[in-house]
VMD Tcl script that builds the backbone (N, CA, C; Angstrom):
set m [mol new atoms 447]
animate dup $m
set s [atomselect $m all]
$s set {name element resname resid chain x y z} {
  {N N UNK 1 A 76.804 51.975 149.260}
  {CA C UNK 1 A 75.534 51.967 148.593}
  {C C UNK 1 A 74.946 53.385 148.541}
  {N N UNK 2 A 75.142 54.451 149.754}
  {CA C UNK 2 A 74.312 55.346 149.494}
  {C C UNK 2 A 75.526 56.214 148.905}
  {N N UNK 3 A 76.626 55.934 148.535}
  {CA C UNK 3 A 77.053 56.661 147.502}
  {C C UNK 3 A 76.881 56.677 146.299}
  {N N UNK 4 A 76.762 55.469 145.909}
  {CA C UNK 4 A 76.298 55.155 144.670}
  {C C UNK 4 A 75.349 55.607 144.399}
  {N N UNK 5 A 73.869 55.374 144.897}
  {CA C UNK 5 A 72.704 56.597 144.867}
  {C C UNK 5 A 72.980 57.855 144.637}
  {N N UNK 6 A 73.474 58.353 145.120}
  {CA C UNK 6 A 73.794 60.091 145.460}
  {C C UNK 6 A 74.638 60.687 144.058}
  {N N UNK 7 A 75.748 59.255 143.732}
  {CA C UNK 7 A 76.064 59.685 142.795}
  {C C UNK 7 A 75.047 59.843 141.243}
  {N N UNK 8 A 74.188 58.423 141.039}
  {CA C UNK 8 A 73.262 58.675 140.116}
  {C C UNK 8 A 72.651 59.492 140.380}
  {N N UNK 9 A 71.662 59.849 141.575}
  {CA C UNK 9 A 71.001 61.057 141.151}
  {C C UNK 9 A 72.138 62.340 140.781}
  {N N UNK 10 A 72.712 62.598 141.508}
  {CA C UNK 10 A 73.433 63.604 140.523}
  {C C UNK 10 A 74.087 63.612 139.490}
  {N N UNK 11 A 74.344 62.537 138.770}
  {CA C UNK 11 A 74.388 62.241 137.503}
  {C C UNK 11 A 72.982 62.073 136.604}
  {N N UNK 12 A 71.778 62.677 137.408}
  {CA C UNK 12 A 70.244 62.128 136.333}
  {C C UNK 12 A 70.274 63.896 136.571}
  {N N UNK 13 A 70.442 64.555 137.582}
  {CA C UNK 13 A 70.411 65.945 137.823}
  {C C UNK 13 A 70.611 66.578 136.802}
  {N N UNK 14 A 71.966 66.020 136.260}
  {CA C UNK 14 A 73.096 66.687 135.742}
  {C C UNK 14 A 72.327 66.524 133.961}
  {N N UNK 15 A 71.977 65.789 133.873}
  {CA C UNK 15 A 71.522 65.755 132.606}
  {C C UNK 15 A 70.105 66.189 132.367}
  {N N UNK 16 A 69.465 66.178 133.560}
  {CA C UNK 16 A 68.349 66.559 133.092}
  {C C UNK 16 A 68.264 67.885 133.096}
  {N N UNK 17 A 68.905 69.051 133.516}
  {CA C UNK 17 A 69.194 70.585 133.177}
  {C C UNK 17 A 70.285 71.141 132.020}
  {N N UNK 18 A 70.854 69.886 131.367}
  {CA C UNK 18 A 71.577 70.221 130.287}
  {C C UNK 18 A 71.335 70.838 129.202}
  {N N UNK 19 A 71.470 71.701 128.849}
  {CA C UNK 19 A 70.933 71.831 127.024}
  {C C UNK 19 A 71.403 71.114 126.528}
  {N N UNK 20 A 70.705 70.712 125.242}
  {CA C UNK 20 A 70.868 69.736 124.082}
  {C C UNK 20 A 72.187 70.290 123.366}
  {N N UNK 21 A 72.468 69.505 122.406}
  {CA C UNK 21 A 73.400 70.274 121.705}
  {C C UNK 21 A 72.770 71.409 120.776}
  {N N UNK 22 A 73.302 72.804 120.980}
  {CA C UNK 22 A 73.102 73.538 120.036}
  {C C UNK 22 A 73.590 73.911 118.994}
  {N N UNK 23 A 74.473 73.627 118.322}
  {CA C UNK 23 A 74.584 73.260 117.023}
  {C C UNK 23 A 74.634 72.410 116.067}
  {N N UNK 24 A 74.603 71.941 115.043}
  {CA C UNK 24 A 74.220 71.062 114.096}
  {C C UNK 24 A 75.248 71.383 113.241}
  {N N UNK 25 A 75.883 70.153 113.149}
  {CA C UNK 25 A 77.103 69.886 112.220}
  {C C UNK 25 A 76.376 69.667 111.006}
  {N N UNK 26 A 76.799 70.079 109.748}
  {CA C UNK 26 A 76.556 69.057 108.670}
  {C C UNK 26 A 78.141 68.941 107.866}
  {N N UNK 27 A 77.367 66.996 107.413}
  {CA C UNK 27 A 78.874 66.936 107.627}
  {C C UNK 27 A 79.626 67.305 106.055}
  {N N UNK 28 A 78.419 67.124 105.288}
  {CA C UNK 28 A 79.347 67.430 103.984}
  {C C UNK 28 A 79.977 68.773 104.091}
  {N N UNK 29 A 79.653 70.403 104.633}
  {CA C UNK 29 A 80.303 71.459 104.441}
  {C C UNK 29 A 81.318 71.692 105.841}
  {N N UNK 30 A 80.695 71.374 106.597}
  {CA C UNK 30 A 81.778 71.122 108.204}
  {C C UNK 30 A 81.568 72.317 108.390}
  {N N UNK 31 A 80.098 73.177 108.003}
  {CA C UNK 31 A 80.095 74.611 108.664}
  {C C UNK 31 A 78.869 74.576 109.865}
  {N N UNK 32 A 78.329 75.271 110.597}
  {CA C UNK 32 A 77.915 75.234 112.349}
  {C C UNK 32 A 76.587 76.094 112.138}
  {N N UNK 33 A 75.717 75.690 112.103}
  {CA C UNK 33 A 74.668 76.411 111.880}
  {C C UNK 33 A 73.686 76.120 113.103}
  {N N UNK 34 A 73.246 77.337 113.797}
  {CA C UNK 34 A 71.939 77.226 115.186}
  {C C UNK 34 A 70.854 77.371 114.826}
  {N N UNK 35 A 70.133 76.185 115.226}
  {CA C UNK 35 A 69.030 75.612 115.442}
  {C C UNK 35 A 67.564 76.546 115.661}
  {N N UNK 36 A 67.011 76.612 115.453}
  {CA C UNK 36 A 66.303 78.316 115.936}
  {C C UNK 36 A 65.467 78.170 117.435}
  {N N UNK 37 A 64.998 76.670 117.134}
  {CA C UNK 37 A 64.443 76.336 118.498}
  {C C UNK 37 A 65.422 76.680 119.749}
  {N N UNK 38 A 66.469 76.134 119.094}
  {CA C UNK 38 A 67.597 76.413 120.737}
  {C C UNK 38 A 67.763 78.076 120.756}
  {N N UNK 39 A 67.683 78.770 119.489}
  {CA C UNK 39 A 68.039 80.327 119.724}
  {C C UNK 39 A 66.919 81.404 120.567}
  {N N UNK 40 A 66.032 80.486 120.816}
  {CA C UNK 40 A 64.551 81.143 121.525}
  {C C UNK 40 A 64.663 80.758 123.030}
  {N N UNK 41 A 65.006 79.266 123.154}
  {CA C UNK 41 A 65.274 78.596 124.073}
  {C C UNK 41 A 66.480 79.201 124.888}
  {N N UNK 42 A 67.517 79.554 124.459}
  {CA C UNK 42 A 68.759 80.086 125.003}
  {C C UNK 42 A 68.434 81.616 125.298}
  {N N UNK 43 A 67.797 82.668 124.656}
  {CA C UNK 43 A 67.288 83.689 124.702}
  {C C UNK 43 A 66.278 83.771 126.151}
  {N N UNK 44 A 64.918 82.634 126.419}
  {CA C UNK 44 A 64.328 82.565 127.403}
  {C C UNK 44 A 65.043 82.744 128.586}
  {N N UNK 45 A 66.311 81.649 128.758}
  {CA C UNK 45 A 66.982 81.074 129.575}
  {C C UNK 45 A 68.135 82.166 130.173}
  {N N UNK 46 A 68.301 83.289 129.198}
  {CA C UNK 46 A 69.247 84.266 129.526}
  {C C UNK 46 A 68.388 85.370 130.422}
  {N N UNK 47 A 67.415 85.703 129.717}
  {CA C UNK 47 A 66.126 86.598 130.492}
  {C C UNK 47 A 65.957 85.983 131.352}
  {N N UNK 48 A 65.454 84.845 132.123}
  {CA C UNK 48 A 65.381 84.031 133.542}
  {C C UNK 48 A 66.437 84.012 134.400}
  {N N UNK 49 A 67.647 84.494 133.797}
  {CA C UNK 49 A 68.916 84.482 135.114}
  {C C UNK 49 A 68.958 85.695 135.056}
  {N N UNK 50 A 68.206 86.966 134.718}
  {CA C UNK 50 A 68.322 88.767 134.929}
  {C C UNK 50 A 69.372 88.996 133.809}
  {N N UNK 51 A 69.313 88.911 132.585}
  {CA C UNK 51 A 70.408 88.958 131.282}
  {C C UNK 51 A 68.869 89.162 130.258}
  {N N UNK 52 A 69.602 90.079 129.299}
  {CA C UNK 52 A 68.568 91.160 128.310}
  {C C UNK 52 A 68.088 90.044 127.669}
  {N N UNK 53 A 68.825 88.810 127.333}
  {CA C UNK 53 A 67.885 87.690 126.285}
  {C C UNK 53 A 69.388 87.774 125.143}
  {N N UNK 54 A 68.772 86.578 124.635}
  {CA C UNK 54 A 69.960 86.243 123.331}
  {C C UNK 54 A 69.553 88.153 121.629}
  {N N UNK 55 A 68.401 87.930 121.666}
  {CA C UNK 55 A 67.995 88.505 120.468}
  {C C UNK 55 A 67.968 90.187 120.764}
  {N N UNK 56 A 67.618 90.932 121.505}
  {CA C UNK 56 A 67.474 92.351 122.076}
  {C C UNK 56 A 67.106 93.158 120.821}
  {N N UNK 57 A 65.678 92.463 120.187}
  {CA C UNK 57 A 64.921 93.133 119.423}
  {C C UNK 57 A 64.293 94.407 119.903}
  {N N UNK 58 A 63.873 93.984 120.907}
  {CA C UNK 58 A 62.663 95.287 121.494}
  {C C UNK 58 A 63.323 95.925 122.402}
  {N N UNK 59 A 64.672 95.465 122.831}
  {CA C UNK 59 A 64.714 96.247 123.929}
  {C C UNK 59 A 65.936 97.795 123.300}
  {N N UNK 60 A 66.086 98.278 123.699}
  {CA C UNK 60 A 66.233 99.889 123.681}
  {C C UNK 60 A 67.024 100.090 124.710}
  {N N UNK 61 A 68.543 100.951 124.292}
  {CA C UNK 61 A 69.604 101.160 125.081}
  {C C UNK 61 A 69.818 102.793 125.316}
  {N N UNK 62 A 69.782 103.609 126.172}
  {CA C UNK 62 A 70.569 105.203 126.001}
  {C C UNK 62 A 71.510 105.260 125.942}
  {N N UNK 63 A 72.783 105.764 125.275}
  {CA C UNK 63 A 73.923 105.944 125.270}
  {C C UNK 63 A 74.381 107.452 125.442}
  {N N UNK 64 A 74.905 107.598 126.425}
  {CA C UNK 64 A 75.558 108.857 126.575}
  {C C UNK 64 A 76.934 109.207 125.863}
  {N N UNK 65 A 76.407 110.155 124.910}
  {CA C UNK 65 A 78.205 110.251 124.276}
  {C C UNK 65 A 78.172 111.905 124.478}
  {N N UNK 66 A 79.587 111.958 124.738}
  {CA C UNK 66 A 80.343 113.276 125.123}
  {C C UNK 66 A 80.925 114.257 123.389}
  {N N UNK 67 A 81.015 114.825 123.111}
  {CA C UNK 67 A 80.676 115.762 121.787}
  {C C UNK 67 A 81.869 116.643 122.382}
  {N N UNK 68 A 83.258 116.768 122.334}
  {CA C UNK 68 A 83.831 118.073 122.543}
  {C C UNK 68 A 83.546 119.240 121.263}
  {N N UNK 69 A 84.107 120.379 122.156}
  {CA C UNK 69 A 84.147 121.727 121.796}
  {C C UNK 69 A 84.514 121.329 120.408}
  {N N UNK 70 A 84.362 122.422 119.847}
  {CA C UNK 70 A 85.125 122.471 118.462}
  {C C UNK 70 A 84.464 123.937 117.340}
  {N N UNK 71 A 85.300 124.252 116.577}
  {CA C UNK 71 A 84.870 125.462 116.050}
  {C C UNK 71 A 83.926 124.948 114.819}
  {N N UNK 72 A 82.710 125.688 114.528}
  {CA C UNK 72 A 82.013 125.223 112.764}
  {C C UNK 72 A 82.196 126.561 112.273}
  {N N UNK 73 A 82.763 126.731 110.849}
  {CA C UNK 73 A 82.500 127.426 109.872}
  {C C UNK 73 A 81.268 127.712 109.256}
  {N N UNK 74 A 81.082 128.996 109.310}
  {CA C UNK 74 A 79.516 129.566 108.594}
  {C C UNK 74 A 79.799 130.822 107.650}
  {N N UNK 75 A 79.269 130.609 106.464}
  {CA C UNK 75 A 79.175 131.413 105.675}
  {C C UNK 75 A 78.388 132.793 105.890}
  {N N UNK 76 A 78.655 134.351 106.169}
  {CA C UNK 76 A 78.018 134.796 105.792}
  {C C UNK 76 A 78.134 136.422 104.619}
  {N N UNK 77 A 77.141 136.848 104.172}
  {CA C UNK 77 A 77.569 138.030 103.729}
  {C C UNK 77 A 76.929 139.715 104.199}
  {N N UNK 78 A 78.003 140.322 103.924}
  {CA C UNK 78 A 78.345 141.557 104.491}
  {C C UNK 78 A 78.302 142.460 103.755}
  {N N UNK 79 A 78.262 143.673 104.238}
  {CA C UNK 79 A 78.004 144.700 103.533}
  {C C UNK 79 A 79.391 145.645 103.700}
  {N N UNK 80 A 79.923 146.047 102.780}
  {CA C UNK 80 A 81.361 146.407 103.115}
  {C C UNK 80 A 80.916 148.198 102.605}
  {N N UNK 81 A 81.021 149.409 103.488}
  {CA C UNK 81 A 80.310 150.871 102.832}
  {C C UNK 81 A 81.987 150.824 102.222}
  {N N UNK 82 A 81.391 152.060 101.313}
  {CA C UNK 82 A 82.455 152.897 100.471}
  {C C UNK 82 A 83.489 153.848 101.431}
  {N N UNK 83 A 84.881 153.358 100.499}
  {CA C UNK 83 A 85.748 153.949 101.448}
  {C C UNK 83 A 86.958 154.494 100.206}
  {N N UNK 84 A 87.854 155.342 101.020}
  {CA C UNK 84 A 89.052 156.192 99.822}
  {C C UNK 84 A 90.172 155.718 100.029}
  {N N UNK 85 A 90.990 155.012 99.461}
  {CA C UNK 85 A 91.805 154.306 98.621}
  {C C UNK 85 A 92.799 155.300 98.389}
  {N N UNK 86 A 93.979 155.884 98.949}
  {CA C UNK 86 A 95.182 156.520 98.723}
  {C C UNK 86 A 96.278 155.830 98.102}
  {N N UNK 87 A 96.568 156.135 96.693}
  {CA C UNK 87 A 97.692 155.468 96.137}
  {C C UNK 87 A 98.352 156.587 95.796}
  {N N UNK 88 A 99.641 155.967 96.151}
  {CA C UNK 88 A 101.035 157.037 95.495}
  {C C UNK 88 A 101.373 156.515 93.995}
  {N N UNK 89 A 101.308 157.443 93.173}
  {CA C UNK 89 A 101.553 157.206 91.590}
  {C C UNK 89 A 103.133 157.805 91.571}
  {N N UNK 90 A 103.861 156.576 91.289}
  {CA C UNK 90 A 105.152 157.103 90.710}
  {C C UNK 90 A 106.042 158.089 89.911}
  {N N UNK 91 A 106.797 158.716 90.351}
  {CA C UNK 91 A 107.138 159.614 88.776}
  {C C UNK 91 A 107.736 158.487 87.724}
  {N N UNK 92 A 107.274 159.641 86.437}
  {CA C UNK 92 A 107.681 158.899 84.946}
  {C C UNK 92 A 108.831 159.395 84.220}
  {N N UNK 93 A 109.836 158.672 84.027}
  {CA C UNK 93 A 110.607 159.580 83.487}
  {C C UNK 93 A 110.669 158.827 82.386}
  {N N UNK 94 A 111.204 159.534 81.146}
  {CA C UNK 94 A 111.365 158.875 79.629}
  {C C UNK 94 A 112.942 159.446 79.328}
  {N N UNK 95 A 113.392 158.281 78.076}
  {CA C UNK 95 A 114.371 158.709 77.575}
  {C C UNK 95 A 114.481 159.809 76.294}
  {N N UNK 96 A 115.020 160.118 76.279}
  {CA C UNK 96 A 114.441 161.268 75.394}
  {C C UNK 96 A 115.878 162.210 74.734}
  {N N UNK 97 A 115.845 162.551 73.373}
  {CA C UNK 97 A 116.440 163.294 72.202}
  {C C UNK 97 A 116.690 164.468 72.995}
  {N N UNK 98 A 117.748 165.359 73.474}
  {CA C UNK 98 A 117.283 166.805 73.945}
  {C C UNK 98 A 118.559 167.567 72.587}
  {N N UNK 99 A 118.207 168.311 72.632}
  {CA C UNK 99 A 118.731 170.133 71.653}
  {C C UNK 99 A 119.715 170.192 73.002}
  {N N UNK 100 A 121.346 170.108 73.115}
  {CA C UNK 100 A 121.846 171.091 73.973}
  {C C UNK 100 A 122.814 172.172 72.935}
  {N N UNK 101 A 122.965 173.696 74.116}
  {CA C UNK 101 A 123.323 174.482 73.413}
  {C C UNK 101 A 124.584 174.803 74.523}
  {N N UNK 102 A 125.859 175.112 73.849}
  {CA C UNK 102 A 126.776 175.574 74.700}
  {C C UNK 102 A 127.226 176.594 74.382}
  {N N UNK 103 A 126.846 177.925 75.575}
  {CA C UNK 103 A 126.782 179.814 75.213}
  {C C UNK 103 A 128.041 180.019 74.697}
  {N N UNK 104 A 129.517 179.158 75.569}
  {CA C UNK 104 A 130.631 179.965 74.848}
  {C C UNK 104 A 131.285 179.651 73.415}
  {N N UNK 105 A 130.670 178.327 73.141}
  {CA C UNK 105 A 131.634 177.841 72.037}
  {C C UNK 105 A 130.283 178.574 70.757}
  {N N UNK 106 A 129.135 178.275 71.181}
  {CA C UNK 106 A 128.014 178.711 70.417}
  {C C UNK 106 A 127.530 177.543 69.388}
  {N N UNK 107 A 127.613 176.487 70.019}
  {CA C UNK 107 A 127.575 175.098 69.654}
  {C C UNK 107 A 126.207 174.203 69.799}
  {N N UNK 108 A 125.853 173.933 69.055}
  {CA C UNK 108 A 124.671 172.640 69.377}
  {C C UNK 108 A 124.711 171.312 68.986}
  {N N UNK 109 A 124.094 170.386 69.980}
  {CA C UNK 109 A 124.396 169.199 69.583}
  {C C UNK 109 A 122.922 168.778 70.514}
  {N N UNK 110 A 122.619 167.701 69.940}
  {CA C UNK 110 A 121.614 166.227 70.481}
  {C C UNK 110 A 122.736 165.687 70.745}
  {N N UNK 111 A 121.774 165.358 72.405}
  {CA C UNK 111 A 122.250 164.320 73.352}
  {C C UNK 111 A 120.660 163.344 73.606}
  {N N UNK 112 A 120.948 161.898 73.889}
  {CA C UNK 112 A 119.759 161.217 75.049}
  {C C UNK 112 A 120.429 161.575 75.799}
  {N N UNK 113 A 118.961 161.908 77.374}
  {CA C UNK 113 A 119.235 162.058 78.599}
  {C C UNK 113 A 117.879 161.473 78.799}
  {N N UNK 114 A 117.942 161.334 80.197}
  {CA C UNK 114 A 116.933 161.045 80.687}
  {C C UNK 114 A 115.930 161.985 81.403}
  {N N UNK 115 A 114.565 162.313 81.132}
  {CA C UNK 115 A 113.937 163.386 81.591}
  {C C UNK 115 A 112.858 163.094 82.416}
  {N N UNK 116 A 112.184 164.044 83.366}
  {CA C UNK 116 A 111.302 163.919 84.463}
  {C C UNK 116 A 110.085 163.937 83.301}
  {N N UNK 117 A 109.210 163.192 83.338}
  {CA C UNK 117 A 108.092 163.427 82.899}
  {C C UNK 117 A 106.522 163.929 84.284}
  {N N UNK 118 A 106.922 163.560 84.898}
  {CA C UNK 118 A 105.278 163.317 85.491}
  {C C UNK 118 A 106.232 162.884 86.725}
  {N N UNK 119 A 106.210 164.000 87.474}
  {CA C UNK 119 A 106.475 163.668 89.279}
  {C C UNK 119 A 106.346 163.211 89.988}
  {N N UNK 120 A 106.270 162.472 91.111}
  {CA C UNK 120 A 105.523 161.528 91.824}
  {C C UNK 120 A 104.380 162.102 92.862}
  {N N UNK 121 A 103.507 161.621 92.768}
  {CA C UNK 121 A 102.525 162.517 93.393}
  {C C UNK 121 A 101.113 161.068 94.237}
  {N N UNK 122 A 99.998 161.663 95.192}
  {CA C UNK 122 A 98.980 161.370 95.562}
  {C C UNK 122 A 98.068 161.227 95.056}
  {N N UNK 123 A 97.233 160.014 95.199}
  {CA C UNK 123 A 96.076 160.165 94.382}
  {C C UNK 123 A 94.831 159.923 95.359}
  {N N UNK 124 A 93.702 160.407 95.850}
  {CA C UNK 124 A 93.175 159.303 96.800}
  {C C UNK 124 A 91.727 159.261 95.784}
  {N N UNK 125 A 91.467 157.809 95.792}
  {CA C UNK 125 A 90.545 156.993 94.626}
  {C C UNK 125 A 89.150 156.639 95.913}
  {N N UNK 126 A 87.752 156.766 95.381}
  {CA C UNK 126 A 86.768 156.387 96.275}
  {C C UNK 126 A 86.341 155.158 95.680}
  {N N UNK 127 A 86.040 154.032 96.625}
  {CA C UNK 127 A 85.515 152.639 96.310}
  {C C UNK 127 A 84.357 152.237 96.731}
  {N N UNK 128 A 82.924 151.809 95.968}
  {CA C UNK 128 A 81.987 152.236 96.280}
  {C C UNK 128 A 82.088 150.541 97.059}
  {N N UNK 129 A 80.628 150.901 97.824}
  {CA C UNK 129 A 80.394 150.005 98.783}
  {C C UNK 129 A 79.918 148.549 98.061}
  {N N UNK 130 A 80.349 147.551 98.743}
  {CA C UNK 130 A 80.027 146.472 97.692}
  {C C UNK 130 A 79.541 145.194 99.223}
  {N N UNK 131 A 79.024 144.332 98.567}
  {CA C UNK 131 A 78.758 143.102 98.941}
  {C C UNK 131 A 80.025 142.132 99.497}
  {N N UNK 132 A 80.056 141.700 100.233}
  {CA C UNK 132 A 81.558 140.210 100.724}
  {C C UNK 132 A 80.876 139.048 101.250}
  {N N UNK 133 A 81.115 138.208 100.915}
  {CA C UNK 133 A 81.118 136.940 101.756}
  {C C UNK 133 A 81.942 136.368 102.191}
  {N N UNK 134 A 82.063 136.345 103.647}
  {CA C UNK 134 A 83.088 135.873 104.558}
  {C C UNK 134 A 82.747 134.420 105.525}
  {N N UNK 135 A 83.714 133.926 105.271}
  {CA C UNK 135 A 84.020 132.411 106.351}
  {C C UNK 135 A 84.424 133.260 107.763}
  {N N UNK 136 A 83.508 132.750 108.778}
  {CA C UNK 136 A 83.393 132.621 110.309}
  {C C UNK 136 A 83.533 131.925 111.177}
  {N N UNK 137 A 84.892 131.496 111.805}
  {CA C UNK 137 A 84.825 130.543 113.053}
  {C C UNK 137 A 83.828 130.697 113.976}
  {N N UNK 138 A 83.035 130.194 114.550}
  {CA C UNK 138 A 82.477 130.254 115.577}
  {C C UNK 138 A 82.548 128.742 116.253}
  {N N UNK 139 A 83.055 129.042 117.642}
  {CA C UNK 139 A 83.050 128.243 118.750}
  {C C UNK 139 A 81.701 127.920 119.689}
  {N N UNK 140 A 81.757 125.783 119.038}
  {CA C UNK 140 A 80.699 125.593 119.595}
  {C C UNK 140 A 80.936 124.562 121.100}
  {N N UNK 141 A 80.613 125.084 122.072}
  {CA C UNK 141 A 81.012 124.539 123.215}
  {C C UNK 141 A 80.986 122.871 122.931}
  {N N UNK 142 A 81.636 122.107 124.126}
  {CA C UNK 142 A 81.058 120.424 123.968}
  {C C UNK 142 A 80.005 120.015 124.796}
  {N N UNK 143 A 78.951 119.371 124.690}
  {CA C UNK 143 A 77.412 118.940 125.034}
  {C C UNK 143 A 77.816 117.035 124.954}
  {N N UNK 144 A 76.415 116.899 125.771}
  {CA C UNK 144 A 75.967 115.456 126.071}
  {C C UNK 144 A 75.631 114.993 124.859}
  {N N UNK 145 A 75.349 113.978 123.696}
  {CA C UNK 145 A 74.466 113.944 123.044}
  {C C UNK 145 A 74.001 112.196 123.181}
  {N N UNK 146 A 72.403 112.573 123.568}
  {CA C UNK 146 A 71.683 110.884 123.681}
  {C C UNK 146 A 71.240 109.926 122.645}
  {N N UNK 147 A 72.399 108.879 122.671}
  {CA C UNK 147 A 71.654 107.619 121.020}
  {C C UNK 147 A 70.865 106.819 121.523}
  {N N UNK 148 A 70.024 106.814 121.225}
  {CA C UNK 148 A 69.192 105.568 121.876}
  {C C UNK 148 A 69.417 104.519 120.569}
  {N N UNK 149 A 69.826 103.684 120.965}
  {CA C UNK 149 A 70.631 101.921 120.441}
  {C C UNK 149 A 69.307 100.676 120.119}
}
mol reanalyze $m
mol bondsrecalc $m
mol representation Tube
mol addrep $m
């Protein structure tokens, strides 16, 4: 007998801390849709056992994220002064008609040969100072950075 007792009350226990069912079948689509009463209700019930709540509208998370090193590119421009420019100019030679004369026979004749025109020589050229814009690695260490969620 006093098992039987012991067992109903813990079978009236047992139901009376149950949640209801929280979802709602319907049956024509057979898809699961929650109740909103139970979604407030289940939310209360999570906050009462030390748990943030079902919804975590208001509440606010920090997240620590780690950012490694890495290089950024920056544009900038420069001033480049005037400087002298040494180029070697090639010699020129051309083909060319020549008059030869030969002293013993006392003979002349045109030949092509090939002749030196213009020697090879130095030139040094001045370049005036001008404007550049140059791409810059610069290395940016890695940092903490805080999301608040």
């Amino acid at each position: 007998m006093k098992t039987t007792v012991l067992a109903a009350i813990a079978f009236l226990a047992v139901l009376a801390y149950a949640p209801p069912a929280m979802a709602e079948t319907h049956q024509n689509s057979g898809s699961t849709r929650v109740r909103e009463g139970d979604r407030d209700r289940d939310r209360d019930h999570d906050r009462d056992r030390g748990g943030r709540g079902g919804d975590h509208r208001g509440a606010r998370v920090e997240v620590k994220i780690w950012v490694p090193g890495h290089y950024e590119i920056s544009v900038e421009r420069v001033w480049v002064s005037g400087y002298y420019v040494t180029e070697i100019i090639p010699a020129r030679y051309e083909r060319r008609r020549v008059q030869v004369y030969d002293p013993e026979s006392g003979e002349t004749w045109y030949e092509e040969r090939v002749v030196l025109i213009e020697p090879e020589h130095v030139v040094r050229r001045w370049v005036e100072g001008y404007w550049q814009t140059r791409e810059v690695r610069n290395w940016v260490p890695g940092y903490w950075r805080i999301e608040i969620r």
